[in-house]
Each structure stands twice: as C-alpha cells, then as structure tokens.
DSSP file (Angstrom, degrees, kcal/mol; ACC not computed):
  #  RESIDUE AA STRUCTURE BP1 BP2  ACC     N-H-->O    O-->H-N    N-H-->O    O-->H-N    TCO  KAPPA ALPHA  PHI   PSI    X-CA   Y-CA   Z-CA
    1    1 A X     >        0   0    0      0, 0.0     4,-1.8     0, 0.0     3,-0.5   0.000 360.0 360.0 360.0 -43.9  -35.2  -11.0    6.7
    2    2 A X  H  >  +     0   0    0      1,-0.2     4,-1.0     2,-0.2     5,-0.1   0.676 360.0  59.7 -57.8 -36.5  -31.9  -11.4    8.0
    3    3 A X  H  4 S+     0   0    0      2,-0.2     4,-0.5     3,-0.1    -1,-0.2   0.710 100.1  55.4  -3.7 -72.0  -31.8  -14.8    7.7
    4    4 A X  H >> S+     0   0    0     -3,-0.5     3,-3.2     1,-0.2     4,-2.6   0.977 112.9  47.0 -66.0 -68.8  -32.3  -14.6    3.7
    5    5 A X  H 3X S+     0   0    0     -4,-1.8     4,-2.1     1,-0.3    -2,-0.2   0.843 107.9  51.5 -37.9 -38.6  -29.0  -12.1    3.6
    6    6 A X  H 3X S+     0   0    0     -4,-1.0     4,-0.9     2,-0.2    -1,-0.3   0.783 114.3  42.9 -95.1 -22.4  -27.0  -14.0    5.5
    7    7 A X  H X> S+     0   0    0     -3,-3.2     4,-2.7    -4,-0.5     3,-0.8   0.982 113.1  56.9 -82.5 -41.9  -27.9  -17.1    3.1
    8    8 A X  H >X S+     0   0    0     -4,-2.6     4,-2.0     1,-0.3     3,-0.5   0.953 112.9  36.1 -12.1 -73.3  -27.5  -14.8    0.2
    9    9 A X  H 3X S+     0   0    0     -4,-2.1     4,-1.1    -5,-0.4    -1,-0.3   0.600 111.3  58.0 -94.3  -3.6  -24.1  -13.9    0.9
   10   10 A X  H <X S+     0   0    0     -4,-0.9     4,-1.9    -3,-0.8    -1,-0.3   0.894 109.0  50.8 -84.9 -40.1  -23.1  -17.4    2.4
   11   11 A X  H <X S+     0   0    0     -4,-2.7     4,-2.1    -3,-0.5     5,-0.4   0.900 114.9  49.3 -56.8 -21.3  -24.2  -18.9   -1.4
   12   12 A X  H  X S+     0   0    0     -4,-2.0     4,-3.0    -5,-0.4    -1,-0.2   0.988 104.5  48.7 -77.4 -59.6  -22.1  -16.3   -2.6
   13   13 A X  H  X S+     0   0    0     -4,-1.1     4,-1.1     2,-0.2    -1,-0.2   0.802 111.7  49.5   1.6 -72.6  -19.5  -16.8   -0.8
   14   14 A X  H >X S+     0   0    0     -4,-1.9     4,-2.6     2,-0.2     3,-0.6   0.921 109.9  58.5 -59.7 -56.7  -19.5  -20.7   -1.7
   15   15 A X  H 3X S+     0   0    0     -4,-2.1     4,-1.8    -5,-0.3    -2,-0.2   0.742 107.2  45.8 -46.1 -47.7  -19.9  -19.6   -5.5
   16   16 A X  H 3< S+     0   0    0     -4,-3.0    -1,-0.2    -5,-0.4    -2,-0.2   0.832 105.6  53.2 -58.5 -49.1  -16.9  -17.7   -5.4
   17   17 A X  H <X S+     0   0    0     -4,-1.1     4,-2.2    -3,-0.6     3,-0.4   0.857 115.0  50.0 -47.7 -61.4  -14.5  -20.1   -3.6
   18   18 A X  H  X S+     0   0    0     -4,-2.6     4,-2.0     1,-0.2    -2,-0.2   0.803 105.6  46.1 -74.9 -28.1  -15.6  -22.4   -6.2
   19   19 A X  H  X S+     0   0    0     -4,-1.8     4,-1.5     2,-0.2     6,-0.5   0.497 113.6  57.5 -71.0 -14.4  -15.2  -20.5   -9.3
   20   20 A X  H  >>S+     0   0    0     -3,-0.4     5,-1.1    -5,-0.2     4,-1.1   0.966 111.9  37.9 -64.7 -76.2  -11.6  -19.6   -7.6
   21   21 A X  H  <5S+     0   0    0     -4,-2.2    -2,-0.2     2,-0.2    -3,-0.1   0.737 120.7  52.7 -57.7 -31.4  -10.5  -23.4   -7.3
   22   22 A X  H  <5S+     0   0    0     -4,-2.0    -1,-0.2    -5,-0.3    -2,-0.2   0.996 116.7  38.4 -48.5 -73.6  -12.5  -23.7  -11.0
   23   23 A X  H  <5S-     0   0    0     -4,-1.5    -2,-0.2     1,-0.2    -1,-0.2   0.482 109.0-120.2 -47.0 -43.4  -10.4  -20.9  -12.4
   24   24 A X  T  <5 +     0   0    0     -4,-1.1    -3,-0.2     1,-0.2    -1,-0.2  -0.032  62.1 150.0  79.5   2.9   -7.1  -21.6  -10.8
   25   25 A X      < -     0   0    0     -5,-1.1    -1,-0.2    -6,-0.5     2,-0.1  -0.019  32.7-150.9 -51.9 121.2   -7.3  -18.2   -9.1
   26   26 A X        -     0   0    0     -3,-0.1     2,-0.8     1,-0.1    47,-0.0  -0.551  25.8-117.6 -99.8-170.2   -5.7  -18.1   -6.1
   27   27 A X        +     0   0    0     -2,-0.1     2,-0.2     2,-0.0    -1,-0.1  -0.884  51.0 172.8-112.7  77.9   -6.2  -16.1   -3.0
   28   28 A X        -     0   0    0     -2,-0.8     2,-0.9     1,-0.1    -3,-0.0  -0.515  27.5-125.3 -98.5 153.6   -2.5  -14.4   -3.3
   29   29 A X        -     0   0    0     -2,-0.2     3,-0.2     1,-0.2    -1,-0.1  -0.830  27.0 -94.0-123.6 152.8   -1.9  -11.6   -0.8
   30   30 A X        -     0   0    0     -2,-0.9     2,-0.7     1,-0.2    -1,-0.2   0.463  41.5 -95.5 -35.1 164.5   -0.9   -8.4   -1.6
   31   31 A X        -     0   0    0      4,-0.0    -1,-0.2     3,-0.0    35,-0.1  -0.862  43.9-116.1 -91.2 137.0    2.7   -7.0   -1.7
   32   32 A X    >>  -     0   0    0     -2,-0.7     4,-2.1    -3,-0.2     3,-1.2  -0.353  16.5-117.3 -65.8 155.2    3.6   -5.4    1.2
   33   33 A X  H 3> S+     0   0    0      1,-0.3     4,-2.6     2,-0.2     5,-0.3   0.924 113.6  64.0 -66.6 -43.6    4.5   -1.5    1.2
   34   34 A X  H 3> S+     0   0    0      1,-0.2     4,-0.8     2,-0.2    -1,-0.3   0.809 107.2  37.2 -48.2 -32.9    7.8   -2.4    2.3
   35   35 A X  H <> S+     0   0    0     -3,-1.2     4,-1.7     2,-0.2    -1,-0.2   0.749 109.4  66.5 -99.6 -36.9    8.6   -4.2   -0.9
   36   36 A X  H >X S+     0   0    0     -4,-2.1     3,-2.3     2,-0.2     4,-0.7   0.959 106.1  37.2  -7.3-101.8    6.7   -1.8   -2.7
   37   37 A X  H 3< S+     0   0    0     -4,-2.6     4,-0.5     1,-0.3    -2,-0.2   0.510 113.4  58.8 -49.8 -26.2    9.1    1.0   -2.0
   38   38 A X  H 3X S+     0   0    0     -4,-0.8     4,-1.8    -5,-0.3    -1,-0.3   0.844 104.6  49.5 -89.5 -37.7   11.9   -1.4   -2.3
   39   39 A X  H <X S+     0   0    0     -3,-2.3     4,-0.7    -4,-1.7     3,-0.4   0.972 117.8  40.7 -49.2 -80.1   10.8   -2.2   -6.0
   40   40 A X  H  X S+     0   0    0     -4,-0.7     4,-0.9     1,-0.2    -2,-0.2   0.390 109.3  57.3 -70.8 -16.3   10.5    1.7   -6.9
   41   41 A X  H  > S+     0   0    0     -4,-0.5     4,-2.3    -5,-0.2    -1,-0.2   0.899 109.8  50.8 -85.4 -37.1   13.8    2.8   -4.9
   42   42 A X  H  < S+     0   0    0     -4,-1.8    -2,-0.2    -3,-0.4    -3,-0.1   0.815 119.1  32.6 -14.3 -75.1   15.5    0.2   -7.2
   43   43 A X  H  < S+     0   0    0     -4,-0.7    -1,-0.2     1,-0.1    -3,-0.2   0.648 137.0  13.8 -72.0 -30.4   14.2    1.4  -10.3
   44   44 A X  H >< S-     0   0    0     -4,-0.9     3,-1.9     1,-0.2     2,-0.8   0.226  87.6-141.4-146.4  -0.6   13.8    5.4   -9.9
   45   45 A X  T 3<  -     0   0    0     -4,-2.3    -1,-0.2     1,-0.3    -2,-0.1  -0.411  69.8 -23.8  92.9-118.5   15.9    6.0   -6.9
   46   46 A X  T 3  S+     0   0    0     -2,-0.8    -1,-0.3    -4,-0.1     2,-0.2   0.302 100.9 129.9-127.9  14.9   14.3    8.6   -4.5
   47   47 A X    <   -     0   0    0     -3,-1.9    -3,-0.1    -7,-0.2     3,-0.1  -0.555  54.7-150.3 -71.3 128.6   12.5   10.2   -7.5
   48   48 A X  S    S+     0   0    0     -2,-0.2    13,-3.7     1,-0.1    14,-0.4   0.661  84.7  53.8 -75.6 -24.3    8.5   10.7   -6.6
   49   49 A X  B     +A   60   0A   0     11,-0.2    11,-0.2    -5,-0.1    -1,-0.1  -0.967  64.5 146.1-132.2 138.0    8.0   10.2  -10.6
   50   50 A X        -     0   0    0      9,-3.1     2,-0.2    -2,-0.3     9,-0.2   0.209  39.1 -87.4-144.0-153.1    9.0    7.5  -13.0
   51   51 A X        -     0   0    0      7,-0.2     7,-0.3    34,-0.2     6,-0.2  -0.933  39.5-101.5-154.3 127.0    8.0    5.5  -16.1
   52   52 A X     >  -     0   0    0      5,-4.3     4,-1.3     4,-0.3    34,-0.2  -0.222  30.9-139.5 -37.2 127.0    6.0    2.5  -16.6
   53   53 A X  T  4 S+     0   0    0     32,-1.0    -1,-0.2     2,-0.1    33,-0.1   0.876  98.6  50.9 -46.6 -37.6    8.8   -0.6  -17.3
   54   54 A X  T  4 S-     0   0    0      1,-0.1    54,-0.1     3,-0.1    -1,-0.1   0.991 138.3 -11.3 -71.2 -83.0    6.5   -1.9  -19.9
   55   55 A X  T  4 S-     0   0    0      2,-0.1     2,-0.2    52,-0.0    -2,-0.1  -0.005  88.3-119.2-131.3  34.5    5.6    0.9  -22.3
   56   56 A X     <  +     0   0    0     -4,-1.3    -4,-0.3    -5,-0.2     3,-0.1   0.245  54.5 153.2  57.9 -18.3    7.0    4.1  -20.3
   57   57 A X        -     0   0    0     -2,-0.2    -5,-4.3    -6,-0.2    -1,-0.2  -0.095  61.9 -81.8 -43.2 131.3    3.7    6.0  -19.8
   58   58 A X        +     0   0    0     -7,-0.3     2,-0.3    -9,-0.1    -7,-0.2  -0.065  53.8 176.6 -32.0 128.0    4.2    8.0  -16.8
   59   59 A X        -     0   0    0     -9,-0.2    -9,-3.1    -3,-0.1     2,-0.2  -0.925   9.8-158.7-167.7 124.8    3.7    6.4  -13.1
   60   60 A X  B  >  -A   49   0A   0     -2,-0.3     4,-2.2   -11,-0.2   -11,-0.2  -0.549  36.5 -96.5-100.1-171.0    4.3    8.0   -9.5
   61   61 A X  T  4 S+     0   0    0    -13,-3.7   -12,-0.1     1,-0.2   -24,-0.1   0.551 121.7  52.4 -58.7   1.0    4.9    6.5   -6.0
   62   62 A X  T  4 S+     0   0    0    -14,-0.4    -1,-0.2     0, 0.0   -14,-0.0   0.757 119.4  33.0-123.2 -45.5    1.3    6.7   -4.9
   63   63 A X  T  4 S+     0   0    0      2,-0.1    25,-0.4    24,-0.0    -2,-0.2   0.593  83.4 111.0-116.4   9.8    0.0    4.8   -8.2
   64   64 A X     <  -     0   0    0     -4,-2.2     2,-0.3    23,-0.1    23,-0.2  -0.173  48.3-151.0 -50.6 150.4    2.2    2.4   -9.4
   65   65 A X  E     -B   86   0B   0     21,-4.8    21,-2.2    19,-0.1     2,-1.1  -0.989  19.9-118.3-135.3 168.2    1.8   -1.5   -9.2
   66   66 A X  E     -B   85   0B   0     -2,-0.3     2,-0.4    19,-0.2    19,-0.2  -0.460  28.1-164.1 -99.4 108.8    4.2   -4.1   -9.0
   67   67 A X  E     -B   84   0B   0     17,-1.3    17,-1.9    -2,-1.1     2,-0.1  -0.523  15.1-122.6 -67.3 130.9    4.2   -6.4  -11.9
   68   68 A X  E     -B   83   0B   0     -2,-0.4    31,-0.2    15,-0.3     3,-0.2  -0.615   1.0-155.8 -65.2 139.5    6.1  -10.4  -12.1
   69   69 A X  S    S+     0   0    0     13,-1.1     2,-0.7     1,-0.4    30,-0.4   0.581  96.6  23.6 -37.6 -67.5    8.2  -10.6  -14.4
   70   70 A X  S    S-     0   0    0     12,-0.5    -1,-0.4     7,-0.2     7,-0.2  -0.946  98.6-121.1-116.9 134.4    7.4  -14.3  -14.1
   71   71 A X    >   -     0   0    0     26,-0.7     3,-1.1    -2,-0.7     5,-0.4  -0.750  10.2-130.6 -99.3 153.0    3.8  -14.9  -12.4
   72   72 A X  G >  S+     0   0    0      1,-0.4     3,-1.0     2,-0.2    -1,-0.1   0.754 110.4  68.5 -73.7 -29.9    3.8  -16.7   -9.4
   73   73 A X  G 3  S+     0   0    0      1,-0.3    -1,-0.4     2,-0.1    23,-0.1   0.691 105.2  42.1 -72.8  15.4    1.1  -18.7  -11.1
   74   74 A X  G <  S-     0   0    0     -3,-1.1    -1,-0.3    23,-0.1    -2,-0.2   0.225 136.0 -85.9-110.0   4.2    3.8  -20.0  -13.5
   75   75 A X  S <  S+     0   0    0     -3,-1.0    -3,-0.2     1,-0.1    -2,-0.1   0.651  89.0 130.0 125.6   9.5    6.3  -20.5  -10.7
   76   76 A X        -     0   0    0     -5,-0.4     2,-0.3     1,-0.1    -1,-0.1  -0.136  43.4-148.3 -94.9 178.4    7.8  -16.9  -10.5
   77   77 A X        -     0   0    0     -7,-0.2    -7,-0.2     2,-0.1    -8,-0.1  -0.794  28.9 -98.0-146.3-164.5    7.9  -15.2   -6.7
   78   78 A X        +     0   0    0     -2,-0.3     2,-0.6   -10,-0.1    -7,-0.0  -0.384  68.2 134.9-135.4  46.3    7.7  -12.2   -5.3
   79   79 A X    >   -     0   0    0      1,-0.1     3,-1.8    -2,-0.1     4,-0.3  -0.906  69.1-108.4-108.3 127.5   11.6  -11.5   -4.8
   80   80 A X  G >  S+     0   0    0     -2,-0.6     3,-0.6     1,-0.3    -1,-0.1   0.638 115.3  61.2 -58.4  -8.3   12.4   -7.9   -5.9
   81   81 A X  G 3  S+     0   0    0      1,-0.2    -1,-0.3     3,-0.0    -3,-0.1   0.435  99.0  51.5-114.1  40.0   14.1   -9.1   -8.9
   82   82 A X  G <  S+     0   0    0     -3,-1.8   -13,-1.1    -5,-0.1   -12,-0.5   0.044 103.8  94.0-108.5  -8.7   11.2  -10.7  -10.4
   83   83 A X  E <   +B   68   0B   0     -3,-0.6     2,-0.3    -4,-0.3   -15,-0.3  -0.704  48.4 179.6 -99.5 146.7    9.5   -7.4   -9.8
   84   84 A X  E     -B   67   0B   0    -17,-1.9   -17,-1.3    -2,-0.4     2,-0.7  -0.984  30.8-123.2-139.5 140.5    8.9   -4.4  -11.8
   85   85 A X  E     +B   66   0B   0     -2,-0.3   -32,-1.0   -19,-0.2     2,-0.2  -0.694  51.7 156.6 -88.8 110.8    7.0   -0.8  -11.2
   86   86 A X  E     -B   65   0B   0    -21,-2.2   -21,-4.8    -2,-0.7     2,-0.2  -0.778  39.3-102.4-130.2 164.8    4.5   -0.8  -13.9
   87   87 A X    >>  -     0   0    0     -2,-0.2     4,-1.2   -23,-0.2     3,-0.6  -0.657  36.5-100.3 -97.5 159.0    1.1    1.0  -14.4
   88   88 A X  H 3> S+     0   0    0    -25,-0.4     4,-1.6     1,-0.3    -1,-0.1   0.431 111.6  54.3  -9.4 -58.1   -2.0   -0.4  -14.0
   89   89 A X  H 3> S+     0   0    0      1,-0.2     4,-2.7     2,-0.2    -1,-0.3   0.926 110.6  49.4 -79.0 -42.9   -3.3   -1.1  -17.3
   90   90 A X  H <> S+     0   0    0     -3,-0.6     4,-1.6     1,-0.2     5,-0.4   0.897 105.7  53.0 -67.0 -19.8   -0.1   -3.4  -18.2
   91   91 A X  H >X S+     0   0    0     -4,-1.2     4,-1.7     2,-0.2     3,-0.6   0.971 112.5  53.8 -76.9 -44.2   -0.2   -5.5  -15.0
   92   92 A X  H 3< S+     0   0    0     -4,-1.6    -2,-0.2     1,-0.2    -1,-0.2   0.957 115.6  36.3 -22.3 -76.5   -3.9   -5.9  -16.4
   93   93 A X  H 3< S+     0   0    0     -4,-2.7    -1,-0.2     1,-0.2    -2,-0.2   0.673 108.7  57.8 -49.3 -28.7   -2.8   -7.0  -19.7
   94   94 A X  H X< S+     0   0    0     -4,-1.6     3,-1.7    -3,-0.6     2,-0.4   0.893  73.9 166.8 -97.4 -40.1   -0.1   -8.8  -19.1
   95   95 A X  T 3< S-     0   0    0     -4,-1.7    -1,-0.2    -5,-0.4    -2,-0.1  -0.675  71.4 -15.9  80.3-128.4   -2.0  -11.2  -16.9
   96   96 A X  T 3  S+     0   0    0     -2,-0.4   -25,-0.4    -3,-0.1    -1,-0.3   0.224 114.6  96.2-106.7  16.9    0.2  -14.4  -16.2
   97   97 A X  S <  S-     0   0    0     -3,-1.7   -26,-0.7   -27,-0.1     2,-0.2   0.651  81.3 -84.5 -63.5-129.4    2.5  -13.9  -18.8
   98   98 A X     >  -     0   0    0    -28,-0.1     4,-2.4     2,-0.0     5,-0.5  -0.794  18.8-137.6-132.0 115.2    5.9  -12.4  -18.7
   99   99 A X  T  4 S+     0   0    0    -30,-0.4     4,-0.1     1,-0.3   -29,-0.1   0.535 107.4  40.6 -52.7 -12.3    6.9   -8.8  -18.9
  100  100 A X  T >> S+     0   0    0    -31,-0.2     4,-2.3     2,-0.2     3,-1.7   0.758 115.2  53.7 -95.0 -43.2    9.8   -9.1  -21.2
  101  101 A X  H 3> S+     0   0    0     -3,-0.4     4,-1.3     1,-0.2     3,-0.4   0.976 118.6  38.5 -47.7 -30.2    7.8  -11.7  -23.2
  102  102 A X  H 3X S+     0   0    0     -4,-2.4     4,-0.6     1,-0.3    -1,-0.2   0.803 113.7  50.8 -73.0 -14.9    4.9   -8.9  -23.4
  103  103 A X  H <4 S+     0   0    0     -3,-1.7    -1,-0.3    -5,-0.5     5,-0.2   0.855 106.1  58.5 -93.9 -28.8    7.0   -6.3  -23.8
  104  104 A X  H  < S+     0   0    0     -4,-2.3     3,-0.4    -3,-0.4    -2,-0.2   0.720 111.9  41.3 -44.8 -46.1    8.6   -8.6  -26.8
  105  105 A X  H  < S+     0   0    0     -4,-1.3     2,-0.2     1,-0.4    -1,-0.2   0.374 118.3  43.3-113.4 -11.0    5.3   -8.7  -28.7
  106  106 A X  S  < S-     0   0    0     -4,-0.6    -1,-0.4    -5,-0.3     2,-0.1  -0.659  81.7-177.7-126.2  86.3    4.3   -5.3  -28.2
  107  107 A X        -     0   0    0     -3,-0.4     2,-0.7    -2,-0.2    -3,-0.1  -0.349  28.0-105.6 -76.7 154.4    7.2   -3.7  -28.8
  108  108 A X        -     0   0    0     -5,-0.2     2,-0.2   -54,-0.1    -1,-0.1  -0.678  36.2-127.3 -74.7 119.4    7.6    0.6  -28.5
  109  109 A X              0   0    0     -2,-0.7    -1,-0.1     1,-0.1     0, 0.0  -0.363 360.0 360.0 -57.9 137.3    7.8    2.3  -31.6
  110  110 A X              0   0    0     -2,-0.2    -1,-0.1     0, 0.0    -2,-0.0   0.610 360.0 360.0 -94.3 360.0   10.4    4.6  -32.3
C-alpha cells in the first residue's frame, strides 16, 4: 500500500514541476519578514494599521502582502522600492502586471 502513495505523490510531484516549467511559474521564495517590515515602516511608519496602496481598503501589519510594482517575472526585483504593502485580493489581481499600470485602469472613484 505504501508503495502505491509514494508513487502517487512522486507522479504528482513530476506533474507539477512540469506544469511549473509549462506555465512559466517559477519556484520564487517568499519575502523575508525583515523586508516585510521594512516595506510597511516605509509606507505607514510605526502605525499597526494602514491602507491598501492599490485601492485603500484597510490592511494591518499581521495581513498585509507585498506587492511588485514591476513583477520579477517581467524583470522587476524585490528591492523595497519596487515594493508596496497591498492587500490580498489586489496582489491576486494584479498578477504580473504593474501596480501603477493596474491602478491606472481601475482607477478610485471620487
């Protein structure tokens, strides 16, 4: 039985990898906390609560994520002034675009 699982989960494995290299998805590692915090003292100072860059909806220190300006898969890096503390659903959305471009095309209503 053990056997079968372990082949399972190596085809999966394999399946994965490959749909990675398909996809162009890369195996990018996280931002570190340190750069984190460095991101969010930037923007909001020593304040525990903030505002999404994107479309201002509400973000603290504990759920914020740090969004590219320019994604690294277009050549952007991960130097804090390519970063911005944005909430969840826009780092979703904006995907490998660019936050001013997104922010350009969805503008806030006044």
């Amino acid at each position: 039985m053990g056997t079968i699982s372990n082949l399972m989960g190596k085809i999966g494995r394999e399946n994965e990898a490959m749909f990675s290299k398909l996809s162009g998805e890369r195996n990018r590692k996280k931002i570190p906390k340190n750069v984190r915090d460095l991101v969010w003292k930037k923007y909001f100072g020593n304040k525990m609560e903030g505002r999404c860059y994107v479309f201002k909806e509400p973000i603290t220190i504990y759920n914020f994520e740090v969004g590219h300006n320019k994604a690294v898969a277009k050549g952007g890096s991960n130097a804090i002034s390519n970063l911005r503390p944005i909430c969840k659903q826009c780092n979703a959305s904006i995907s490998t675009g660019t936050i001013e471009r997104f922010k350009k095309k969805y503008p806030l209503k006044k």
